[in-house]
MARTI-646510 format. One record per residue (C-alpha): chain; z negated, y, x negated. Coordinates in nm, 3 decimals, padded with zeros to 5 digits. Layout:
# MARTI-646510
unit A	w Z	v Y	u X
...
This chain:
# MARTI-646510
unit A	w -10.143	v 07.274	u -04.881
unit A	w -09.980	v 07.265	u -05.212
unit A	w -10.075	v 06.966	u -05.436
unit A	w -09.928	v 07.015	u -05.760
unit A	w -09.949	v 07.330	u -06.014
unit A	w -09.688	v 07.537	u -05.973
unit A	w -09.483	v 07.785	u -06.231
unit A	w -09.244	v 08.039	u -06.205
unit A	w -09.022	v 08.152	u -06.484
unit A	w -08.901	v 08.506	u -06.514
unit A	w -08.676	v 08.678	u -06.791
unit A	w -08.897	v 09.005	u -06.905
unit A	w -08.700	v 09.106	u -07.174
unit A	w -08.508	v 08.934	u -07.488
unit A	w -08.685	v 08.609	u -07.627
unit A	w -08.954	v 08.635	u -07.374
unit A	w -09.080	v 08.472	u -07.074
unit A	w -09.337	v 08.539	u -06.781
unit A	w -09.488	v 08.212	u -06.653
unit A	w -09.675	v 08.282	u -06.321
unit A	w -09.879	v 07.979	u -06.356
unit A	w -10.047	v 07.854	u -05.972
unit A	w -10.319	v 07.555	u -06.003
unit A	w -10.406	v 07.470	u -05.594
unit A	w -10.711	v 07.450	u -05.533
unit A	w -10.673	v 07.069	u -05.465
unit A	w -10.635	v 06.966	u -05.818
unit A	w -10.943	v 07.216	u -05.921
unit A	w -11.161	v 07.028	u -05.767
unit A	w -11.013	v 06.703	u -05.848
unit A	w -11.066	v 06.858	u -06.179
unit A	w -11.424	v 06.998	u -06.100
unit A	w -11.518	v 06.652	u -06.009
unit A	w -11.392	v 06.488	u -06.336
unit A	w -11.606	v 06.689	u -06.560
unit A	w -11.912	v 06.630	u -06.374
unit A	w -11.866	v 06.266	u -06.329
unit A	w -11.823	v 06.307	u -06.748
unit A	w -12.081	v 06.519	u -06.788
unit A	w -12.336	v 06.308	u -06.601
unit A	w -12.241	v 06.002	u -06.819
unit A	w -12.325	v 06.178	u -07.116
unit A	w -12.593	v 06.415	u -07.106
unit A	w -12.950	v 06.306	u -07.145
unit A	w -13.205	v 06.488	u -06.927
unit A	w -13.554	v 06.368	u -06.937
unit A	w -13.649	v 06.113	u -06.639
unit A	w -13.331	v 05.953	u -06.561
unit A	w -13.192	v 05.773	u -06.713
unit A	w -12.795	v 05.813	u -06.881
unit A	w -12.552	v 05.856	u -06.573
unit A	w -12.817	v 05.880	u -06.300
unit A	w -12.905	v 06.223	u -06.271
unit A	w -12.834	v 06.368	u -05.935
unit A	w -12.529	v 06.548	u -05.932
unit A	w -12.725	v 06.850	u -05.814
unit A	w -12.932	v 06.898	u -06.127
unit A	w -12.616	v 06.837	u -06.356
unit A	w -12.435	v 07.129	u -06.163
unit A	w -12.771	v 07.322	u -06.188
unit A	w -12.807	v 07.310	u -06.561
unit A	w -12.476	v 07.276	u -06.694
unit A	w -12.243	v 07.402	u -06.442
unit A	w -12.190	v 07.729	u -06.623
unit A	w -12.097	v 07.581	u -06.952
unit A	w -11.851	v 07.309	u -06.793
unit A	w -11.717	v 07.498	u -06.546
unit A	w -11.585	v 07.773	u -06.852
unit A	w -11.438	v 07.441	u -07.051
unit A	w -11.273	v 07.325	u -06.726
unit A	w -11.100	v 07.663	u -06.717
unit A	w -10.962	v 07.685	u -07.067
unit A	w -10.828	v 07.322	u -07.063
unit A	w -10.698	v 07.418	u -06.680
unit A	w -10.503	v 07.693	u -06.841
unit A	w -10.383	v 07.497	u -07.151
unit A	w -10.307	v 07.155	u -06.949
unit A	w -10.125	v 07.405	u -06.727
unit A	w -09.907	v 07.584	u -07.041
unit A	w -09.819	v 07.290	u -07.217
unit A	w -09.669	v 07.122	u -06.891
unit A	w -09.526	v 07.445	u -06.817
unit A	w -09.311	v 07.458	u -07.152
unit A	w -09.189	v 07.091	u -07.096
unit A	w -09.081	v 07.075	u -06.770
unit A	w -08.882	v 07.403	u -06.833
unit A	w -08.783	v 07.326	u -07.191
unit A	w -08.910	v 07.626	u -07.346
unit A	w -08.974	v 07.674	u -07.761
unit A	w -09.218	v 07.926	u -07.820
unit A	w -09.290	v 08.091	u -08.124
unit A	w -09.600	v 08.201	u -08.069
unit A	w -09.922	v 08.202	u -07.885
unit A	w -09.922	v 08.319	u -07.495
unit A	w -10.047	v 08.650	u -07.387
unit A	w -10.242	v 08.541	u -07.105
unit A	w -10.378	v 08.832	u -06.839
unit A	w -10.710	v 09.005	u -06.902
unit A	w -10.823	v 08.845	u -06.480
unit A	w -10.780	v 08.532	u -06.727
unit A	w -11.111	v 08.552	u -06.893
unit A	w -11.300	v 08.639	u -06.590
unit A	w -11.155	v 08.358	u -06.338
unit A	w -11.483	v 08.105	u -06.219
unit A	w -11.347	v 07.786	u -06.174
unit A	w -11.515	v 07.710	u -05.808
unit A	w -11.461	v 07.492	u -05.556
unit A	w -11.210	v 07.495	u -05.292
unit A	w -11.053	v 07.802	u -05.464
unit A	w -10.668	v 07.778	u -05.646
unit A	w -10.623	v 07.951	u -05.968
unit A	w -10.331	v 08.218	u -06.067
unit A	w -10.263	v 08.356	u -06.370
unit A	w -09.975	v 08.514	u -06.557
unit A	w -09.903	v 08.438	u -06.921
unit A	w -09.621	v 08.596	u -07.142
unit A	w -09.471	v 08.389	u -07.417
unit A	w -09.269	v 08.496	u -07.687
unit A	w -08.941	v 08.169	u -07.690
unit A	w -08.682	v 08.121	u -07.958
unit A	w -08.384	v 08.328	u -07.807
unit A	w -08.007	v 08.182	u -07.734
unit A	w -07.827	v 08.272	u -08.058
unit A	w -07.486	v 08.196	u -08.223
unit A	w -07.566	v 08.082	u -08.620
unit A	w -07.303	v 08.142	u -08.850
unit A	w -07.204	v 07.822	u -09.053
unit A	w -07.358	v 07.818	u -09.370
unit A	w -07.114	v 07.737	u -09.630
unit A	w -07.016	v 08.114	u -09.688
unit A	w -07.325	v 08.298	u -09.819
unit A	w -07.384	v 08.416	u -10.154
unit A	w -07.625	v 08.545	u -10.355
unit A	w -07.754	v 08.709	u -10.653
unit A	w -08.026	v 08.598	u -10.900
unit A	w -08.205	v 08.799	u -11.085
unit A	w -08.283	v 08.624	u -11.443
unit A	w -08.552	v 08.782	u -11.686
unit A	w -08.732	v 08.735	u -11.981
unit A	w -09.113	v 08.756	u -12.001
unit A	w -09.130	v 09.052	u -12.268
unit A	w -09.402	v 09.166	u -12.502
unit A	w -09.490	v 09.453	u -12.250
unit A	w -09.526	v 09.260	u -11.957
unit A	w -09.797	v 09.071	u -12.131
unit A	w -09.965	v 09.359	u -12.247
unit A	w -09.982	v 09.520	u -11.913
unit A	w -10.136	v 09.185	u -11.730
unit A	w -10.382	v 09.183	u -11.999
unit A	w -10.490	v 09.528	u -11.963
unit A	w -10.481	v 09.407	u -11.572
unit A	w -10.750	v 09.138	u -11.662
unit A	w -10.895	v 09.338	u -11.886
unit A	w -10.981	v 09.544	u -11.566
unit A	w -11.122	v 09.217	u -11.396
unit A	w -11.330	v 09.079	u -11.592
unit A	w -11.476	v 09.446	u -11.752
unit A	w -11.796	v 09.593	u -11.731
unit A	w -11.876	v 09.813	u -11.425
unit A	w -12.100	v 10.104	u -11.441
unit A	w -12.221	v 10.350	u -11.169
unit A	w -12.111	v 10.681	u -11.164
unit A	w -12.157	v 11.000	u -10.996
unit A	w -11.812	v 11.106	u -11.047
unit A	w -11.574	v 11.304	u -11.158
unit A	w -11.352	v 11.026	u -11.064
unit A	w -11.035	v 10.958	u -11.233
unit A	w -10.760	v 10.653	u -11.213
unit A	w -10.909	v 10.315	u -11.096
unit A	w -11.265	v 10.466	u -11.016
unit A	w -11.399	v 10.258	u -10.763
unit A	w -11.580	v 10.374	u -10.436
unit A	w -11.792	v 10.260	u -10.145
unit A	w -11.853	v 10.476	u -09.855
unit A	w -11.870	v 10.580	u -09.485
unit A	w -11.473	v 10.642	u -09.336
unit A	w -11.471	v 10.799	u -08.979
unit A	w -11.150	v 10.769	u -08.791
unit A	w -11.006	v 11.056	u -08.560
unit A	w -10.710	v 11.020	u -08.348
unit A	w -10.544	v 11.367	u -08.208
unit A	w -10.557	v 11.308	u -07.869
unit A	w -10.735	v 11.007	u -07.826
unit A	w -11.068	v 10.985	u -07.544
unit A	w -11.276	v 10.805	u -07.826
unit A	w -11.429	v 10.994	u -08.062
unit A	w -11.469	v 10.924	u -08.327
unit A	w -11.142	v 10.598	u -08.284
unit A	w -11.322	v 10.371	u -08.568
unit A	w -11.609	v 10.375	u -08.829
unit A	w -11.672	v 10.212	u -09.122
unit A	w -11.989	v 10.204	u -09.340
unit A	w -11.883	v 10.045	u -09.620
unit A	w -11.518	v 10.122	u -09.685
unit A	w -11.350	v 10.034	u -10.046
unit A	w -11.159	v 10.331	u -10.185
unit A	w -10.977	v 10.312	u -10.542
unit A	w -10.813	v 10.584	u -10.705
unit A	w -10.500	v 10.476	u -10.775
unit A	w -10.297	v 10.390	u -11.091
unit A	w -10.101	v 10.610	u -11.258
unit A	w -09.777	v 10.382	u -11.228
unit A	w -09.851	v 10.462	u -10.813
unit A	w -09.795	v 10.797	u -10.838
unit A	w -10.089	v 10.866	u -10.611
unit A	w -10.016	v 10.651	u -10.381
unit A	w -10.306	v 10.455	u -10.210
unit A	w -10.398	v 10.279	u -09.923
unit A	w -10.706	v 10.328	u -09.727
unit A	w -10.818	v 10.118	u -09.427
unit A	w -10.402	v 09.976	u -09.450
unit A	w -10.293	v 10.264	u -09.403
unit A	w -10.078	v 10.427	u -09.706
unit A	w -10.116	v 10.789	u -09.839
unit A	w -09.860	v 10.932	u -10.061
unit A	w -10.130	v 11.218	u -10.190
unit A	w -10.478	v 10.988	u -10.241
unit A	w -10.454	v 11.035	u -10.604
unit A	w -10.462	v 11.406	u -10.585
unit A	w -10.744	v 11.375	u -10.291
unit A	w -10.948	v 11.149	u -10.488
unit A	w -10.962	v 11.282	u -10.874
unit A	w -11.207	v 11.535	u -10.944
unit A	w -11.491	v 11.454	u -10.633
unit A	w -11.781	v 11.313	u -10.695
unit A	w -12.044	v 11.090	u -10.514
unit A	w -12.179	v 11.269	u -10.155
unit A	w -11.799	v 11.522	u -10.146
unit A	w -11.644	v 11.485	u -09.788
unit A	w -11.267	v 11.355	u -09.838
unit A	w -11.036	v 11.452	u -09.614
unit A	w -10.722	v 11.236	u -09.551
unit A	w -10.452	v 11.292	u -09.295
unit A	w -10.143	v 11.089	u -09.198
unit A	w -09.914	v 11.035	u -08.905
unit A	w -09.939	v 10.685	u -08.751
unit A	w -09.613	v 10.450	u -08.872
unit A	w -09.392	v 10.399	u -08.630
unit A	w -09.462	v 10.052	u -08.600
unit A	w -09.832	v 09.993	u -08.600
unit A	w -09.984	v 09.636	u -08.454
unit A	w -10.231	v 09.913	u -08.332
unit A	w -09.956	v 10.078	u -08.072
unit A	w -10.202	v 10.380	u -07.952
unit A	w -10.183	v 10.498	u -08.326
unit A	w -09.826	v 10.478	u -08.336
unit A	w -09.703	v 10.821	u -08.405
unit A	w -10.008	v 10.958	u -08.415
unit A	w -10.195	v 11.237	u -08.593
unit A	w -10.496	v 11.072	u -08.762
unit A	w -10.762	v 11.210	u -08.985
unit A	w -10.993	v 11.007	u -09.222
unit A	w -11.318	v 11.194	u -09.327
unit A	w -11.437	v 10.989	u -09.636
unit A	w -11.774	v 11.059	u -09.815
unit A	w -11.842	v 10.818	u -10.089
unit A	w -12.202	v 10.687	u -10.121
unit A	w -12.190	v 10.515	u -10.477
unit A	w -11.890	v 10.429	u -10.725
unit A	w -11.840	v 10.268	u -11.037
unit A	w -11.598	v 10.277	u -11.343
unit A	w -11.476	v 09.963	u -11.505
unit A	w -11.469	v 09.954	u -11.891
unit A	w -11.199	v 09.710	u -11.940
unit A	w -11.286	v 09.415	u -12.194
unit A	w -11.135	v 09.381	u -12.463
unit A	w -10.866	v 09.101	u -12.539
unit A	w -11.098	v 08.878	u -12.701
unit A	w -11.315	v 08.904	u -12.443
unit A	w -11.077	v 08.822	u -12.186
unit A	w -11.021	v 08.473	u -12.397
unit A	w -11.379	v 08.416	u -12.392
unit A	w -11.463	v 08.416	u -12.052
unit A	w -11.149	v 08.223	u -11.924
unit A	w -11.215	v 07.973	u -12.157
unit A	w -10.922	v 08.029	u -12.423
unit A	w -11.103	v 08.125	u -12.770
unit A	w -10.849	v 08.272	u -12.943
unit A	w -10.658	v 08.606	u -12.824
unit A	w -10.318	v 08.391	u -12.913
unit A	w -10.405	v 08.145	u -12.647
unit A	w -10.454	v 08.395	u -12.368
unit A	w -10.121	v 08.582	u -12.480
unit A	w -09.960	v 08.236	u -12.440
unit A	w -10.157	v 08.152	u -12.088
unit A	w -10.054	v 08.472	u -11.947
unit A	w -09.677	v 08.406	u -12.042
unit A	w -09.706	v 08.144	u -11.880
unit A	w -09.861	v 08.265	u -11.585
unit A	w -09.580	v 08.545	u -11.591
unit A	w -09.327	v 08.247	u -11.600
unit A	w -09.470	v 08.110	u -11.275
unit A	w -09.458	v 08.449	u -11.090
unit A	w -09.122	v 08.550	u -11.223
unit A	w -08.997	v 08.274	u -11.114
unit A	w -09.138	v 08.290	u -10.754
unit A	w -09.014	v 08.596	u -10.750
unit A	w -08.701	v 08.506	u -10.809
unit A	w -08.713	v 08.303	u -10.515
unit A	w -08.816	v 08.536	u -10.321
unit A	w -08.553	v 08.799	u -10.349
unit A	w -08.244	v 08.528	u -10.335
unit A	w -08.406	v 08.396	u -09.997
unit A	w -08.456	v 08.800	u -09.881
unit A	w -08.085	v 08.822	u -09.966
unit A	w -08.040	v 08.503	u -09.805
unit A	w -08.202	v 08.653	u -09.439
unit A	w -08.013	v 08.943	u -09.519
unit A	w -07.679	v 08.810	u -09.477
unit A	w -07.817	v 08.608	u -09.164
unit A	w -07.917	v 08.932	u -09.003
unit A	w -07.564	v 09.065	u -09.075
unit A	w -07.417	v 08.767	u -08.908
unit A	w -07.611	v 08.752	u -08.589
unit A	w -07.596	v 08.951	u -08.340
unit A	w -07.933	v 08.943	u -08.177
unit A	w -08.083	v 09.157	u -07.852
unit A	w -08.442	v 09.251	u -07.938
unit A	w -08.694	v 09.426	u -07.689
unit A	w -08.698	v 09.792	u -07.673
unit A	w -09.073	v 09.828	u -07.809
unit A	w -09.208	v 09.576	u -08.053
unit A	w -09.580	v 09.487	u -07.948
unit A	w -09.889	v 09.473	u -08.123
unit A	w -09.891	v 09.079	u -08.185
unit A	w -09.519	v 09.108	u -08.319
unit A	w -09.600	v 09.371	u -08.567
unit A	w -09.969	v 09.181	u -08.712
unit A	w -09.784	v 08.832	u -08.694
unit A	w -09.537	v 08.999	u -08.937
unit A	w -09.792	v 09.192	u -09.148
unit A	w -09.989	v 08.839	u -09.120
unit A	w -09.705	v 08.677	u -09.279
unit A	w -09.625	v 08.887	u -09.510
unit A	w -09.971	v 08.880	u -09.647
unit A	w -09.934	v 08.502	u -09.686
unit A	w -09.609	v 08.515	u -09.899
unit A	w -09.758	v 08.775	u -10.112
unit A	w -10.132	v 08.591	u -10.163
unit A	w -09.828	v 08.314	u -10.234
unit A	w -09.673	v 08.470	u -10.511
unit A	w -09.968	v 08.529	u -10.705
unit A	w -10.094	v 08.871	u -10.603
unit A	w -10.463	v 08.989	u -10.651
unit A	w -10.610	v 09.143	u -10.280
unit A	w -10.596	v 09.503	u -10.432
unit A	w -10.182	v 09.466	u -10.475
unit A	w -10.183	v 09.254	u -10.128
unit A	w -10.332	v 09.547	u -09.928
unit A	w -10.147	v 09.841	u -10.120
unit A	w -09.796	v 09.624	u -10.028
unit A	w -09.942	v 09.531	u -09.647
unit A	w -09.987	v 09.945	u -09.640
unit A	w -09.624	v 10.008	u -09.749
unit A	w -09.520	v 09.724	u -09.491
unit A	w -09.725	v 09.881	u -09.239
unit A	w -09.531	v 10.201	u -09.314
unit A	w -09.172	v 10.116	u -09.339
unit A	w -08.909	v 10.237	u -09.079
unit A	w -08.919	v 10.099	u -08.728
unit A	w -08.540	v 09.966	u -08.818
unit A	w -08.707	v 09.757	u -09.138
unit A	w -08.970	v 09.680	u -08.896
unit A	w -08.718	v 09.540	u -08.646
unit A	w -08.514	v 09.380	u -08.906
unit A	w -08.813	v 09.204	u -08.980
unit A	w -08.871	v 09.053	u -08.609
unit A	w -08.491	v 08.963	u -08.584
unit A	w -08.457	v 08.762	u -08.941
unit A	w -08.821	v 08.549	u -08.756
unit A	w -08.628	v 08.495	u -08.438
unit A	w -08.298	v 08.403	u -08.663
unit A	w -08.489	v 08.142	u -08.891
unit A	w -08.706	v 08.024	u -08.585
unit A	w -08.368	v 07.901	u -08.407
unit A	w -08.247	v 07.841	u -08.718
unit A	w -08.513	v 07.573	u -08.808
unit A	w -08.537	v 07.402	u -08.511
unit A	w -08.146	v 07.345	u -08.553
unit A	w -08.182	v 07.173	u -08.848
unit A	w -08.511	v 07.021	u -08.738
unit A	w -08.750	v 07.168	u -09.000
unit A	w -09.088	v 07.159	u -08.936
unit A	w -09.453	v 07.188	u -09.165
unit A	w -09.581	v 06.876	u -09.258
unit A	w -10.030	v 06.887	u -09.271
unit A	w -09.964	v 06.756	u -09.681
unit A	w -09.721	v 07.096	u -09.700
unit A	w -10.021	v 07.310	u -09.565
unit A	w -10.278	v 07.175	u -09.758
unit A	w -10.053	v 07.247	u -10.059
unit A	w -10.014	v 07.626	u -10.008
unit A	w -10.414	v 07.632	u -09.946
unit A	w -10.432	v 07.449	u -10.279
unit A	w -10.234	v 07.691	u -10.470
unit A	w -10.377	v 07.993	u -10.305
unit A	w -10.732	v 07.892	u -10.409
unit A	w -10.640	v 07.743	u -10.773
unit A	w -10.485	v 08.143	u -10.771
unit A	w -10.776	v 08.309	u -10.627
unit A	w -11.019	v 08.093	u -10.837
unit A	w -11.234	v 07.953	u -10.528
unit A	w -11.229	v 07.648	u -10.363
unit A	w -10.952	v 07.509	u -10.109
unit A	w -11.173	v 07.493	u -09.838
unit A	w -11.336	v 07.784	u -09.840
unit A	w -10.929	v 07.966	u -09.805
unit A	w -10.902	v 07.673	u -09.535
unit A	w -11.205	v 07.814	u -09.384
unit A	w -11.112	v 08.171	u -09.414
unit A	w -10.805	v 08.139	u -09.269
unit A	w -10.957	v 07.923	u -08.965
unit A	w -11.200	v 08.209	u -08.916
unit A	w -10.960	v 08.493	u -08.942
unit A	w -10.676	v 08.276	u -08.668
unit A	w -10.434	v 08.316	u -08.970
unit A	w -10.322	v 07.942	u -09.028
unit A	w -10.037	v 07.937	u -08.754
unit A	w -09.890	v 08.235	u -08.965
unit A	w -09.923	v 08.015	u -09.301
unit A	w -09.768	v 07.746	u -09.132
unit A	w -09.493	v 08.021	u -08.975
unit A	w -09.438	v 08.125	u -09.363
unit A	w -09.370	v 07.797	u -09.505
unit A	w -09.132	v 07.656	u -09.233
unit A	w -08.946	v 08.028	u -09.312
unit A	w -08.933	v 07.914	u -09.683
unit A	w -08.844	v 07.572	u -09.628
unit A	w -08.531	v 07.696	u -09.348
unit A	w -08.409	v 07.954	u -09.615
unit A	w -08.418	v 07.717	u -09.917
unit A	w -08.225	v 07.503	u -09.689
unit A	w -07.981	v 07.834	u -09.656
unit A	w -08.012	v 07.859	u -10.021
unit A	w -07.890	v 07.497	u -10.086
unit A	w -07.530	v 07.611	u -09.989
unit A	w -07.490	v 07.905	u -10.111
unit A	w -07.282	v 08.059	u -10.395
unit A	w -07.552	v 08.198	u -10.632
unit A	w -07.460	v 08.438	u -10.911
unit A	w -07.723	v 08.559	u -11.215
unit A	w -07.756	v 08.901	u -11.264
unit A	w -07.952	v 09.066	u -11.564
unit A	w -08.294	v 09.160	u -11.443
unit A	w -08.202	v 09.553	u -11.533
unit A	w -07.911	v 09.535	u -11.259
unit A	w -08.130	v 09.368	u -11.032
unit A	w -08.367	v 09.728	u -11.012
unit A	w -08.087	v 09.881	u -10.974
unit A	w -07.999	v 09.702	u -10.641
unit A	w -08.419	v 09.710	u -10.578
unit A	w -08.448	v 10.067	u -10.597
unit A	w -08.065	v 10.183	u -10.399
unit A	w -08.268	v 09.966	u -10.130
unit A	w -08.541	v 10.151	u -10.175
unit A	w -08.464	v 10.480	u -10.133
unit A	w -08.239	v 10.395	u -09.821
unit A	w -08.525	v 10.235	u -09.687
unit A	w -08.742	v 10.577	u -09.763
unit A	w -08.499	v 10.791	u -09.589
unit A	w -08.569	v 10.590	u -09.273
unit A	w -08.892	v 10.655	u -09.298
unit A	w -09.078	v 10.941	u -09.091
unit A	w -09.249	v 11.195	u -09.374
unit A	w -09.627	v 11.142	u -09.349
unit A	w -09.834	v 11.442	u -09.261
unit A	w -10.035	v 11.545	u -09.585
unit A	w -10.367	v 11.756	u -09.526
């Protein structure tokens, strides 16, 4: 009879690996013995005293509850000697087999389960003395100011209900039913309380609604009123984390239950409320502010140039269809770098939507420049330090004007952490990228040009959207 755990490795496609992960049923109940003996030296139960309670009664009472711990630290004891003894590096969490959550840890029975973990692939880098890059310098104009004003003019205005017609940043609330052509549930999702804004006119009608982008919301939206039935329809991007909706023919029915309009405040009200007095002061403040972002934007684009010319240099297999964790740990990401750079939740999920939309090749681009900089870092042994986290909570909070650990606690709550930590160790591995490379300025107006050439080839990849 087999006295130690067991795992088998398999190959099941590029960067991933199948552990087929055996625990005898020897070392369960070694195991199962443990955690009563603990358990019995702990708990109180009324007329014994500590640690003499028949073993019977502890079972009795608590055998449900320690028998379910048992099997999660089973399975994690189980992983983490698993990726040791075979020298594995994964880059994210295991996918561990639905009979997972069912097993009973009992007596004289072994445990088996199969767990698929994504590992940082066998690459060639490319030494790093030859990249170069371009860096878009700017000036913080007049207009720019004026527009981020009107932007927190917007914030901090006065809300009123209205009945509709609605027009350009009309706010909504409202039931959205989901359909899916095709799909056995009907209806595939339902909200009560969706958010719907009409968008901008610098979006040209374009909108997002429940992340998912819709070139023609503008013209859906402008002219219904409170209690109307919207009708939305889209095709599914290619790359959803949701891979059933992939492709896809889905219809969003839409009736809004109350909205409001915003009057914006005026300039010297903005001052007043953040504190500023004079409308001089908040011109200044928000130059400032504009500084900050430019400048992380610059950043940005010479390490998405810097990834670029990584991509170009490796050549890197990926798996044929991208699953549903690859795609949300990218979205999940992304969302980080953007809450990052300064962006309010309203421009987060509008750029999440367009993320969520883009070409299965940008999509895949994506996955191969994580693999690239996961390899990448461990080369040059980068890691996140806990001081490095707590920094990016900081600044996200001092951004979002709440508390750091209320974002430490929404981000706990919502799983999204690993990806924060994920995001930094990508910043800190292209910075180091950056630190070699031949960087050129380039005027801010050539720099659009380059943005929007990219642009457009990017929006020929994608598949046209279904309007209804």
């Amino acid at each position: 009879m087999a006295t130690e755990t067991t795992v088998v490795v398999e190959n099941v496609g590029p960067a991933r690996k199948r552990l087929k992960i055996t625990i005898p049923a020897t070392v369960v109940d070694a195991r199962i013995n443990e955690a009563y003996a603990s358990a019995r030296g702990e708990v109180q139960i009324p007329g014994f005293r500590k640690g003499t309670a028949p073993m019977a009664l502890i079972e009795k009472r608590f055998g449900e509850s320690i028998r379910e711990d048992l099997r999660r630290r089973l399975l994690t004891d189980a992983y983490s000697q698993a990726l040791q003894d075979h020298k594995l590096q994964p880059v994210s969490e295991p996918e561990v087999d639905e009979k997972a959550a069912e097993l009973d840890v009992q007596r004289g029975k072994q445990i088996a389960v199969t767990m698929d973990v994504e590992v940082i692939p066998d690459i060639t880098l490319p030494k790093l003395e030859d990249v170069e890059v371009k860096r878009p310098v700017a000036e913080v104009e007049d207009t720019y100011i004026d527009e981020e004003i009107r932007r927190l003019g917007y914030r901090f205005g006065t809300p009123s209900r209205i009945e509709g017609p609605f027009t350009n940043l009309d706010r909504m609330v409202g039931k959205a039913t989901v359909r899916v052509k095709g799909s056995a549930q009907d209806p595939y999702f339902e909200s009560p309380e969706t958010l719907v804004v009409v968008p901008d006119a610098e979006d040209e009608g374009k909108g997002q609604v429940l992340g998912l982008m819709f070139e023609d919301l503008g013209a859906k939206l402008t002219g219904k009123k409170v209690g109307d039935a919207i009708i939305l329809k889209t095709t599914g991007p290619e790359v959803h984390e949701r891979e059933d909706l992939r492709g896809a023919e889905i219809t969003v029915e839409f009736t809004p239950a109350q909205a409001e309009r915003i009057e914006p405040a005026a300039a010297d009200a903005v001052a007043t409320t953040l504190g500023l007095g004079a409308v001089e002061n908040l011109r200044e403040q928000v130059k400032l502010s504009l500084e900050s972002r430019r400048d992380q934007e610059q950043r940005a684009a010479m390490r998405e140039q810097a990834a670029e010319w990584l991509l170009e240099k490796v050549t890197l297999e990926l798996p044929e269809k991208m699953s549903g964790g690859q795609v949300a740990r990218n979205l999940e990401m992304a969302r980080i770098q953007l809450q990052q750079n300064g962006l309010d939740e309203t421009q987060v999920e509008h750029r999440l939507a367009e993320i969520r939309g883009a070409s299965e090749e940008d999509t895949r681009k994506r996955l191969s420049a994580f693999f690239i900089l996961a390899r990448l870092a461990q080369d040059l042994g980068i890691d996140v330090t806990d001081a490095e986290l707590n920094a990016s909570i900081v600044q996200m909070a001092r951004q979002r004007g709440t508390r750091p650990d209320q974002v430490r606690a929404e981000l706990q709550q919502s799983g999204r952490l690993n990806e924060m930590a994920l995001a930094i160790r990508e910043a800190k591995t292209l910075d180091r990228v950056l630190a070699k490379a031949k960087v050129t300025d380039i005027s801010a107006e050539d720099w659009n040009k380059v943005v929007t050439e990219k642009q457009k080839a990017a929006l020929a990849r994608t598949s046209p959207k279904k309007k209804g």
